[in-house]
C-alpha positions as CSV (number, residue, x, y, z in Angstrom):
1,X,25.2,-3.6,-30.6
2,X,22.8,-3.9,-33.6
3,X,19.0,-4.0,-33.8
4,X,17.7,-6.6,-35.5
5,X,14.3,-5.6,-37.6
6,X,11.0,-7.2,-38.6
7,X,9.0,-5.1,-40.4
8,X,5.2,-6.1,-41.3
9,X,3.0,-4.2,-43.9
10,X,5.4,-1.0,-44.2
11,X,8.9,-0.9,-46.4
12,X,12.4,-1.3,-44.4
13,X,14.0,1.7,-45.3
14,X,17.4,2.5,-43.9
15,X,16.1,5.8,-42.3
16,X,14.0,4.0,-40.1
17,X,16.9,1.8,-39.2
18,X,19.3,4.5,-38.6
19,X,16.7,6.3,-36.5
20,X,16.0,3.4,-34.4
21,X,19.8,2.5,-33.8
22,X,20.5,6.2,-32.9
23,X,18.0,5.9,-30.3
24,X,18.5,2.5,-29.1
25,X,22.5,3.7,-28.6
26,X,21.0,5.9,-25.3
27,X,19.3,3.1,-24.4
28,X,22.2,0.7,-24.2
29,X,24.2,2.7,-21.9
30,X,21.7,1.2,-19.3
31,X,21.9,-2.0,-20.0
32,X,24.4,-4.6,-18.9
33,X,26.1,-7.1,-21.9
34,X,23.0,-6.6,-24.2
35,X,23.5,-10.0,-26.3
36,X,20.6,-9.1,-28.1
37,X,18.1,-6.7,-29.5
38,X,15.0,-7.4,-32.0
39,X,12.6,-4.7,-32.9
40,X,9.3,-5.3,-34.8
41,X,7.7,-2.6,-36.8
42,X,4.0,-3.0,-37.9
43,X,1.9,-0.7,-39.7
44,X,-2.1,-1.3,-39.9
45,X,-4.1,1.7,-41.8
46,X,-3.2,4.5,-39.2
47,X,-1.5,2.7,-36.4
48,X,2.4,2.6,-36.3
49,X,3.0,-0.2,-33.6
50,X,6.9,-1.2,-32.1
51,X,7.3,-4.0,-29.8
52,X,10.8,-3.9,-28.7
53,X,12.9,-7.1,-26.8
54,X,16.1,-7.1,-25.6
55,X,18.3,-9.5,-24.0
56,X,20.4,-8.3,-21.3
57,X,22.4,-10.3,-19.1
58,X,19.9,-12.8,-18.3
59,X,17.2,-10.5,-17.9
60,X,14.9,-10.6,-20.6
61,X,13.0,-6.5,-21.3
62,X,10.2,-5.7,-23.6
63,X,8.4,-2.6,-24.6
64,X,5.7,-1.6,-26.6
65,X,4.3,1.3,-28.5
66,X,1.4,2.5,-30.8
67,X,0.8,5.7,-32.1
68,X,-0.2,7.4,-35.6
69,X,3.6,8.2,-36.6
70,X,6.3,5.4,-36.7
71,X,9.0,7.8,-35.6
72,X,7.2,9.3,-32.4
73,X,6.0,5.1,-32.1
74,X,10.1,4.4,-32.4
75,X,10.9,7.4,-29.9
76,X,8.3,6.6,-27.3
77,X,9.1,2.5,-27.2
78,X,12.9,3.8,-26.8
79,X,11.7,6.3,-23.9
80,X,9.8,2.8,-22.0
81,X,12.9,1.0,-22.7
82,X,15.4,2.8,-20.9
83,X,12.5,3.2,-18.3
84,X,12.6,-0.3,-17.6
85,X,16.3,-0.7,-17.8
86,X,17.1,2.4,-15.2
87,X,14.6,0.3,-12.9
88,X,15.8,-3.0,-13.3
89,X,19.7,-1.3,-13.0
90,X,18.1,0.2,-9.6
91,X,16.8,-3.1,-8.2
92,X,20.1,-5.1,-8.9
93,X,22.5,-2.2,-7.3
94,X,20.4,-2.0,-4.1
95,X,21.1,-3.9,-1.6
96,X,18.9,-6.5,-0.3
């Protein structure tokens, strides 16, 4: 599965693409049926800010980053994002 980008106030370049899918490919292994992805990239001045939504399965997960270096910003919303996926993988396999 694909990323899809929106990038505001910084150039799409296809290294920042190809980083962000590399990561996001961990991430996925968490997930169950990811139907869709969107990633938005935004650069003010010094801060490098991702918010990150994907749709998995009914279940609807969201992270968000901002630091002063788009590729740590890219590395640390992928780090919450598996977060939140392991946990909501936990909830749905325990049993009630």
């Amino acid at each position: 599965m694909e990323l899809d980008f929106t990038f505001r106030n910084v150039e799409p370049t296809e290294a920042i693409k190809a980083w962000a899918n590399k990561r996001f490919q961990k991430v996925t292994k968490h997930l169950r049926d990811p139907s869709s992805a969107h990633i938005v990239v935004t650069v003010d001045k010094h801060r490098h800010r991702a918010e990150l939504t994907v749709h998995s399965h009914g279940d609807i997960l969201r992270a968000s980053e901002e630091t002063d270096d788009l590729y740590s910003t890219l590395d640390q919303v992928m780090s919450k994002l598996e977060q939140v996926a392991q946990r909501q993988k936990e909830r749905q396999s325990s049993p009630r």
